[in-house]
KEBA-641021 format. One record per residue (C-alpha): residue in one letter; x, y, z. Coordinates in steps of 0.2 Angstrom, whole numbers, plus 2048, in hexadecimal, padded with zeros to 3 digits. Each point is the difference from the previous one (the first is absolute). Layout:
! KEBA-641021
+----+-----+-----+-----+
! aa !  xx !  yy !  zz !
+----+-----+-----+-----+
!  a !   X !   Y !   Z !
...
+----+-----+-----+-----+
This chain:
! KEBA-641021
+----+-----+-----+-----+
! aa !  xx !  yy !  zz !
+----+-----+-----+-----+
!  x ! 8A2 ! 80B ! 7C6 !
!  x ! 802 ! 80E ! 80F !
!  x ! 80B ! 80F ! 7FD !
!  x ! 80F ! 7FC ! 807 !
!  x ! 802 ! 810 ! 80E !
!  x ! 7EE ! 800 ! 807 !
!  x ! 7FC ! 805 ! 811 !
!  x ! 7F3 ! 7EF ! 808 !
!  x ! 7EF ! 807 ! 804 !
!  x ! 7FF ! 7FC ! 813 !
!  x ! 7EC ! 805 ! 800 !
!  x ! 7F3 ! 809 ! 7F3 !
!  x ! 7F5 ! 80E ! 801 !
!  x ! 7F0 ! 802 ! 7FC !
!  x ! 7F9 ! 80E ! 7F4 !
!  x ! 7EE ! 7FB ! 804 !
!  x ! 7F5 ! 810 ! 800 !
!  x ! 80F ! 80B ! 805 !
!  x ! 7FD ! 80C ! 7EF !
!  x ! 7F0 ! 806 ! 80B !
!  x ! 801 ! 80E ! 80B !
!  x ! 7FC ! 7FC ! 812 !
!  x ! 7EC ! 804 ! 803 !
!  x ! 7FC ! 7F3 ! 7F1 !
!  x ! 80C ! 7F4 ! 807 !
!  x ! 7F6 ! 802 ! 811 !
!  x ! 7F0 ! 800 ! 7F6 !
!  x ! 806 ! 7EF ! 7F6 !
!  x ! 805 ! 7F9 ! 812 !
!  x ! 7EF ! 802 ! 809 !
!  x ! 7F8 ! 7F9 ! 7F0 !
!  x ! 80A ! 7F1 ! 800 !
!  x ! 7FE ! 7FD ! 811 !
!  x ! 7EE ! 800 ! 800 !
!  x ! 802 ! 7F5 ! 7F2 !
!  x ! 80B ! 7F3 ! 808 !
!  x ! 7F6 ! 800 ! 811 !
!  x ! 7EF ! 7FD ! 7F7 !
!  x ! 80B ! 7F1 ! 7F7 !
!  x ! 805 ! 7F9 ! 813 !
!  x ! 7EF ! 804 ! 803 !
!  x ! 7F5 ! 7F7 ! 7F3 !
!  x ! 80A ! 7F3 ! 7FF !
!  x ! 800 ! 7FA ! 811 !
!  x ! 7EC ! 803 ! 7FF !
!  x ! 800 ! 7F6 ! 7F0 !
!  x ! 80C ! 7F0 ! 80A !
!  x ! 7F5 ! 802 ! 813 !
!  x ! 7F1 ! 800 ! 7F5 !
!  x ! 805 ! 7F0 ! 7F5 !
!  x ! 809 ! 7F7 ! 80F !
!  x ! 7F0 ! 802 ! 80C !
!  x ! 7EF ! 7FD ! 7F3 !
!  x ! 801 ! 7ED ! 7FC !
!  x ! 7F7 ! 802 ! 7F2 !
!  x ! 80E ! 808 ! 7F6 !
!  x ! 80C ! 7F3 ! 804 !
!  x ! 802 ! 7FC ! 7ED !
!  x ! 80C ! 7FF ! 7F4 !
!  x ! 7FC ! 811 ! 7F7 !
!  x ! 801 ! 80A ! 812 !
!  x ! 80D ! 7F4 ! 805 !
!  x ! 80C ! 809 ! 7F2 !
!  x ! 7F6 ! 811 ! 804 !
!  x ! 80A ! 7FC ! 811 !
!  x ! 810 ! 7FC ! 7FA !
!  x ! 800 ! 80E ! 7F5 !
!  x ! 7FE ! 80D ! 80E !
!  x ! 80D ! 7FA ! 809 !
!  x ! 80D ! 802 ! 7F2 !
!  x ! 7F8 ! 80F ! 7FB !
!  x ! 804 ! 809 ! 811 !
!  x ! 811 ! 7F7 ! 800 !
!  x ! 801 ! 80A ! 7EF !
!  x ! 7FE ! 811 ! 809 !
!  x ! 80C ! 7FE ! 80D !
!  x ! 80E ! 7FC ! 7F5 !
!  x ! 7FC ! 811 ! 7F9 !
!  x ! 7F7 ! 80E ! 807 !
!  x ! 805 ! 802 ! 811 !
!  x ! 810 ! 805 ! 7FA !
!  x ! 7FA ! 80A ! 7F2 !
!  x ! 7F5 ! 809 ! 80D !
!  x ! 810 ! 803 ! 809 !
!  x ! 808 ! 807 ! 7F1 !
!  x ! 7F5 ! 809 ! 7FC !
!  x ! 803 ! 80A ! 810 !
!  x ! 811 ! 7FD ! 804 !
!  x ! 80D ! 80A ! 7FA !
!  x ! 809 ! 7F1 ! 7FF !
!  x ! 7FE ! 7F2 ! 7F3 !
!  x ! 80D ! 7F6 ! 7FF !
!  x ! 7FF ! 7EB ! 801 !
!  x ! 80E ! 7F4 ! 802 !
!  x ! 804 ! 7F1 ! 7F5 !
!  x ! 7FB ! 7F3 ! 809 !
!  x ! 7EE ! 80A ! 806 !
!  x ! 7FD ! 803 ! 7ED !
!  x ! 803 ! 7F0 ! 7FC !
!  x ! 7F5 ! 7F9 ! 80C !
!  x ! 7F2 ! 80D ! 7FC !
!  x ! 802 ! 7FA ! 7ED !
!  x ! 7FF ! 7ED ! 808 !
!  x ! 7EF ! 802 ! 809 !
!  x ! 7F7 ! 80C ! 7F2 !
!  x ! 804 ! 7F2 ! 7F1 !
!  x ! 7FC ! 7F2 ! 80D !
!  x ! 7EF ! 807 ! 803 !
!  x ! 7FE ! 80D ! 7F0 !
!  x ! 801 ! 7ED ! 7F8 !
!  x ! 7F6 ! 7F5 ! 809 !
!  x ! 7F4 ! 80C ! 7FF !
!  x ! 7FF ! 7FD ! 7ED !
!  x ! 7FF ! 7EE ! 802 !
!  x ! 7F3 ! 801 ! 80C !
!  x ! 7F4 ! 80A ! 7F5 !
!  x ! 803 ! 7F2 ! 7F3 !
!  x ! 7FA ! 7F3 ! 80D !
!  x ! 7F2 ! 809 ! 804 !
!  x ! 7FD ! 801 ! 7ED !
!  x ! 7FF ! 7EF ! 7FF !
!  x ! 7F9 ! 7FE ! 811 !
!  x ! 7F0 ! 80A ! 7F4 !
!  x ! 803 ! 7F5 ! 7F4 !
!  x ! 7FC ! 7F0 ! 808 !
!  x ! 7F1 ! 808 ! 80A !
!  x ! 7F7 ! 804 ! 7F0 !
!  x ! 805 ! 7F4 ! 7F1 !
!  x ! 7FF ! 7F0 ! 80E !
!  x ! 7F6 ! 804 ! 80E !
!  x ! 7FA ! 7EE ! 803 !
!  x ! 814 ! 7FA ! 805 !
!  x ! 804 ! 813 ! 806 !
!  x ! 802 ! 7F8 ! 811 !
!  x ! 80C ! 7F0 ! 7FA !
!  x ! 80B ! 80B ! 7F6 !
!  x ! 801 ! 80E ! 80B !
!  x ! 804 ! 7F6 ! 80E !
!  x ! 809 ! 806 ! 810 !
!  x ! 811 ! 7F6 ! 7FB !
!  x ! 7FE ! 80B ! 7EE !
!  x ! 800 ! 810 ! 808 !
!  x ! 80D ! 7FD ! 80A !
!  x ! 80B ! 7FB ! 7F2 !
!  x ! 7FA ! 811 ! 7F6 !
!  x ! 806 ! 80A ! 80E !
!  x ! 80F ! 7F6 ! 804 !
!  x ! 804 ! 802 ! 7ED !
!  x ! 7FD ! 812 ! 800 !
!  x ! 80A ! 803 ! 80F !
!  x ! 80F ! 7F5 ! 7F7 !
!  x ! 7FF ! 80A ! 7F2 !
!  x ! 802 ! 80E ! 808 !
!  x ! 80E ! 7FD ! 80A !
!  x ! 809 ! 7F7 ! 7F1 !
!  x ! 7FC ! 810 ! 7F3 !
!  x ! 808 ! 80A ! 811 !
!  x ! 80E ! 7F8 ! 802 !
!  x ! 806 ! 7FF ! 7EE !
!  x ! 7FD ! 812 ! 7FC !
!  x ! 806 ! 807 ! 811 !
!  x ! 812 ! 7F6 ! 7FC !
!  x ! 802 ! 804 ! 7ED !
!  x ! 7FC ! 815 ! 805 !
!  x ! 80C ! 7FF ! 80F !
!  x ! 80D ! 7F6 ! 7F8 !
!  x ! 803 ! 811 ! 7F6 !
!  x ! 80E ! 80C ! 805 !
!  x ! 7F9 ! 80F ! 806 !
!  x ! 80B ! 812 ! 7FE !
!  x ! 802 ! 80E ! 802 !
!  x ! 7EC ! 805 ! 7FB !
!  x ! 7F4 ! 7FD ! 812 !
!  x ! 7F1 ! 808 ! 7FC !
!  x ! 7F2 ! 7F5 ! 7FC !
!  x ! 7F1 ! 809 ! 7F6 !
!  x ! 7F3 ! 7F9 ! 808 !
!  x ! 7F8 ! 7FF ! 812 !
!  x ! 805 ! 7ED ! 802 !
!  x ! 80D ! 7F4 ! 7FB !
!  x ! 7FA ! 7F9 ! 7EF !
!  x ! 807 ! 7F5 ! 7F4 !
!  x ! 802 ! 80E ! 7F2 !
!  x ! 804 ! 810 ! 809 !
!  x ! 80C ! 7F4 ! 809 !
!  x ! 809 ! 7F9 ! 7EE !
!  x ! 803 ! 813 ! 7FA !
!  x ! 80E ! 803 ! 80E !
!  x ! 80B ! 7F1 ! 7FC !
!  x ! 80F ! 802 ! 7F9 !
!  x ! 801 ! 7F1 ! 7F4 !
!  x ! 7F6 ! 7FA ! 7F1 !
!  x ! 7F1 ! 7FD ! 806 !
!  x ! 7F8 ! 7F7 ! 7EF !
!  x ! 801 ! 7EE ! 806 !
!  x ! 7F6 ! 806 ! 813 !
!  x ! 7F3 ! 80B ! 7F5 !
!  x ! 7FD ! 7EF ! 7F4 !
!  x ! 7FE ! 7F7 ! 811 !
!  x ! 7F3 ! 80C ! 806 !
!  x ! 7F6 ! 803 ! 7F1 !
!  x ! 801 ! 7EC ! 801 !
!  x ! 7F9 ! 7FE ! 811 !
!  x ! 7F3 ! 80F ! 7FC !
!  x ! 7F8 ! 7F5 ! 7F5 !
!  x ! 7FF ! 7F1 ! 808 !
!  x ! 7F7 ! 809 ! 810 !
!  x ! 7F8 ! 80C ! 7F6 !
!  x ! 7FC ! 7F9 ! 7EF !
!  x ! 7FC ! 7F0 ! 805 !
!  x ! 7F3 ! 803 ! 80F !
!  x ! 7F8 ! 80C ! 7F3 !
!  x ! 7FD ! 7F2 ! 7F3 !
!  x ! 7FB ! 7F2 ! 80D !
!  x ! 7F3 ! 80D ! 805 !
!  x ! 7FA ! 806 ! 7F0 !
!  x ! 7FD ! 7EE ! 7FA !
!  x ! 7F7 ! 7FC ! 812 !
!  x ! 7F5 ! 80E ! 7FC !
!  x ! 7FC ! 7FD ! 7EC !
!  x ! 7FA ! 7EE ! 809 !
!  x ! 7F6 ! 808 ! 80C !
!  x ! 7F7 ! 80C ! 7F4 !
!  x ! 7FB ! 7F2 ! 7F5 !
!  x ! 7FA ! 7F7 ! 80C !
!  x ! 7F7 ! 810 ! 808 !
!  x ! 7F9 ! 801 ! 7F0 !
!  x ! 7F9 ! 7EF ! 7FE !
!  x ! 7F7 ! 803 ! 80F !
!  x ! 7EC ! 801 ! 7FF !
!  x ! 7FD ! 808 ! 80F !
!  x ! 802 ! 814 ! 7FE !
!  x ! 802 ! 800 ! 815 !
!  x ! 80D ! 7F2 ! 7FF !
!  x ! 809 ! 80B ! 7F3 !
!  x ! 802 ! 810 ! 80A !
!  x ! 802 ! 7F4 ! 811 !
!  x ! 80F ! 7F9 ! 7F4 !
!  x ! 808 ! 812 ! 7FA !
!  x ! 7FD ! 807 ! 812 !
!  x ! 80C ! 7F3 ! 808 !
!  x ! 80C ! 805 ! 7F3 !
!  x ! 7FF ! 811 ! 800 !
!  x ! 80C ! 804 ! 812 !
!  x ! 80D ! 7F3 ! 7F7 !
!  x ! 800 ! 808 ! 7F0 !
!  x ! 7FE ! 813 ! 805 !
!  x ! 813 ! 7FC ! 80B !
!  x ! 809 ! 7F6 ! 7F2 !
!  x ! 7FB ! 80F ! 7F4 !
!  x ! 809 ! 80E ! 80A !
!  x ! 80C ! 7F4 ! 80B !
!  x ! 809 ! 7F8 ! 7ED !
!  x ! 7FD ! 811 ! 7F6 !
!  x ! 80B ! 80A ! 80E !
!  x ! 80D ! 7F3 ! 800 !
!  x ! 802 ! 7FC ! 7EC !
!  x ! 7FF ! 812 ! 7FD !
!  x ! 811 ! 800 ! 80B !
!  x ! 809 ! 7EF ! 7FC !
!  x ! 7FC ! 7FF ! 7EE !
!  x ! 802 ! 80E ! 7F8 !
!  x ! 810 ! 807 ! 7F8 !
!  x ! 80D ! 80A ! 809 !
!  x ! 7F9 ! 810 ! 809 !
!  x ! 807 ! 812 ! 805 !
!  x ! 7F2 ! 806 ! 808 !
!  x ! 805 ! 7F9 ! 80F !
!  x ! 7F2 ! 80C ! 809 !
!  x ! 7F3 ! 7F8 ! 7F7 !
!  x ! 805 ! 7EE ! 803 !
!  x ! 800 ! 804 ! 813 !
!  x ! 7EC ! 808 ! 7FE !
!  x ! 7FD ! 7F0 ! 7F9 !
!  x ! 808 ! 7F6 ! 80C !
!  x ! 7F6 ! 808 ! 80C !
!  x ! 7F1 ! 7FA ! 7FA !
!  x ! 806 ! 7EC ! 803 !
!  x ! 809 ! 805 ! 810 !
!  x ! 7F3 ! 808 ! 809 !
!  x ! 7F0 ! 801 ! 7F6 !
!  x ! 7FF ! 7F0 ! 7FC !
!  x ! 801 ! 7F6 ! 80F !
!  x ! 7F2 ! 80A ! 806 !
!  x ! 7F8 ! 7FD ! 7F2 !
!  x ! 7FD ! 7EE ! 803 !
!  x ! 7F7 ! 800 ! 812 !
!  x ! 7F7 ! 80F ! 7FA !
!  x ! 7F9 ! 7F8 ! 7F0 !
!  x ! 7FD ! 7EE ! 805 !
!  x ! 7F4 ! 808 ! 810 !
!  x ! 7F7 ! 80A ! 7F5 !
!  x ! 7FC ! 7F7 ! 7F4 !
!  x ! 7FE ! 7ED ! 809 !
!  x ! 7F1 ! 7FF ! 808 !
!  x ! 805 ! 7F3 ! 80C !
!  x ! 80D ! 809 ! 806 !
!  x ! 7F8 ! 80F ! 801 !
!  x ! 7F1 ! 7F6 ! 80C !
!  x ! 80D ! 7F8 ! 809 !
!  x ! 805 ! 812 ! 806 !
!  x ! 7F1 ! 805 ! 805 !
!  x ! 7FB ! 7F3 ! 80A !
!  x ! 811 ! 801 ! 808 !
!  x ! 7FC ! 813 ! 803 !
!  x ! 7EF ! 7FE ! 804 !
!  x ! 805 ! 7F3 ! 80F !
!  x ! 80D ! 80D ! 806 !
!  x ! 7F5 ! 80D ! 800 !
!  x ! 7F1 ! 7F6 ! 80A !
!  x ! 80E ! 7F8 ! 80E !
+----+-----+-----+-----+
């Protein structure tokens, strides 16, 4: 129950990296803002590149795609206005602008999960069935991995968004973290907040757990199968398609469980180094690992790049 004489929060305010002095908020400013341009950056390569050479027009680049997309959807929930913070002398958000922001970083921070777990299996059915990779892998399947990750998303959004709003928030506004997080968020109510922390460990699970243990088991199969294998080319061709996937889910689910399954934490400075690493590292992360280590991507680039510079 809320104490009975509260004062109603009208807005919060952020402690983001306010414990700094100001040369190594500037210094963290210019660094993020490298970071999130060569994020725009690589990810629009990655979608012209994939959108213009027909011969990635599968399903494996098809969810490369969609994943970029969400991905830069990702940072623009949250690092423009961190950026800003990190200059500004003032940090302060309203309600209904953190509740949005909350809204559109589960939305994407989820289907992000769900679309690694489709491109697990996506792996999956490219190396353990490669004779019906095209039947089961069809257009219509895609579309409905996508759709379904997208759904997810949204749903996951919506639920948490209403359970952590629903709480009354007094007296206490500032929130120790640079953005409007579920956690950071919980600790300013002024209500028992067991039920809404059962909820979210709840829902944690499902988008982090679950994922994890489809892709775990997608990759045991694809390792036997990789193993079975005569060829010692076929073998490495094998890893080396897996390798970008693989290399992304390690850090993008290891950032992310570290934060929403662990015990209760009071190094709130800590959680918010980590969170940088899934906020703005990671993102670029993807692009960056899927051009350098697939080859046809990386071709693609330079044919693109070798027409440009010959017109």
């Amino acid at each position: 129950m809320p104490r009975p004489n509260f004062t109603a929060v009208a807005e919060f305010t952020f402690e983001g990296f306010s414990i700094f002095g100001w040369q190594p908020r500037l210094i963290l400013f210019v660094v993020f803002l490298v970071l999130y341009l060569l994020t725009l950056a690589s990810n629009a390569i990655i979608l012209t590149v994939i959108c213009l050479n027909h011969q990635l027009h599968t399903p494996m680049y098809f969810f490369l795609s969609v994943l970029s997309i969400s991905e830069t959807c990702y940072t623009v929930a949250i690092i423009p206005r961190m950026l800003f913070s990190l200059l500004s002398p003032q940090h302060a958000i309203s309600i209904p602008d953190c509740a949005t922001q909350l809204f559109f970083y589960l939305t994407f921070g989820v289907n992000n999960c769900f679309l690694l777990t489709a491109m697990g299996y996506d792996r999956y059915v490219a190396i353990c069935n490669p004779l019906r990779y095209s039947v089961i892998m069809g257009k219509k399947t895609c579309i409905q991995l996508a759709g379904g990750s997208w759904s997810i998303g949204l749903s996951t959004a919506t639920i948490q968004v209403s359970s952590v709003f629903s709480l009354p928030f007094c007296d206490a506004s500032v929130i120790s973290h640079f953005f409007c997080d579920i956690r950071p968020l919980m600790k300013l109510a002024c209500a028992d907040i067991t039920i809404k922390e059962l909820i979210t460990l709840l829902i944690s699970l499902c988008v982090l757990v679950l994922p994890m243990v489809l892709i775990f088991i997608s990759y045991v199969l694809i390792v036997c199968t990789i193993l079975k294998m005569a060829s010692a080319e076929g073998r490495k061709k094998a890893f080396a398609t897996c390798a970008s996937h693989l290399t992304v889910v390690i850090v993008h689910y290891g950032c992310t469980s570290f934060i929403y399954l662990k015990p209760k934490s009071q190094n709130s400075l800590q959680d918010r180094l980590i969170s940088v690493t899934y906020t703005v590292i990671t993102p670029l992360l993807n692009p960056v690992v899927y051009s350098l280590r697939n080859k046809e991507v990386k071709d693609a680039l330079l044919r693109a790049l070798g027409r440009k510079s010959l017109s």
